[in-house]
C-alpha positions in Angstrom: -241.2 -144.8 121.4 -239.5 -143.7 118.3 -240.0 -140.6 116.4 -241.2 -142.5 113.4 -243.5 -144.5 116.0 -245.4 -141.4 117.6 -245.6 -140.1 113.5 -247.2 -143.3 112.7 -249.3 -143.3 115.5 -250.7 -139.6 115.0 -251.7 -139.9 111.7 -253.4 -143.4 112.5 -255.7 -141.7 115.0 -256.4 -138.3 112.4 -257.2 -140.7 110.2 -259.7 -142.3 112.5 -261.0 -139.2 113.7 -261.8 -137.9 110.1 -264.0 -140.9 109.4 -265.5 -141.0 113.0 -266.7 -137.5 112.8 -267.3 -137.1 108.7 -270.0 -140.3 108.3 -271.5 -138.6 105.6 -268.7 -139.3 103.3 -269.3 -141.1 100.0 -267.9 -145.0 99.6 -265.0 -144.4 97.9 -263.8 -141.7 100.2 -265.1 -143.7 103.0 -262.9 -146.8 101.5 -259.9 -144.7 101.4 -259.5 -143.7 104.5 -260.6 -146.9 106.4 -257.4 -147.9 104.0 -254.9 -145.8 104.7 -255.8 -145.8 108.7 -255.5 -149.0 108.1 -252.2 -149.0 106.8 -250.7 -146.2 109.2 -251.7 -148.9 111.9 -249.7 -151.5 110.9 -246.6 -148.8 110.3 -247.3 -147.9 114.0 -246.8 -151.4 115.3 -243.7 -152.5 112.8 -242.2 -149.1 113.9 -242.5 -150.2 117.8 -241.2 -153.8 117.0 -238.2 -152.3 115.1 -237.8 -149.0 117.2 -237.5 -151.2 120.2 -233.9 -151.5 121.6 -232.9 -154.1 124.1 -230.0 -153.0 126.4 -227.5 -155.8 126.8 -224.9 -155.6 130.2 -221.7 -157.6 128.7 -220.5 -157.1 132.3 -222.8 -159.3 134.3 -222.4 -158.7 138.4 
């Protein structure tokens, strides 16, 4: 996993975390983050498509 992939990944799941253990917060706020964990998500899983690197053996035995 990339460096960019565990980044993405981290701040999905605070994200997450903030809103599962805040449910008090007002809409907007509420909006926001369901948002922007949202978005980190889909940064995580274009980060693993791109981050992922297939090895290729020109020599084949």
């Amino acid at each position: 996993m990339s460096k960019s992939a565990i980044v993405l990944l981290t701040m999905t799941l605070l994200s997450l975390s903030l809103l599962w253990l805040v449910p008090e917060l007002q809409t907007p706020i509420d909006l926001a983050l369901k948002c922007t964990s949202g978005a980190f998500a889909i940064g995580f899983l274009a980060a693993l498509m791109v981050g992922r690197r297939f090895k290729f053996d020109p020599v084949l035995r």
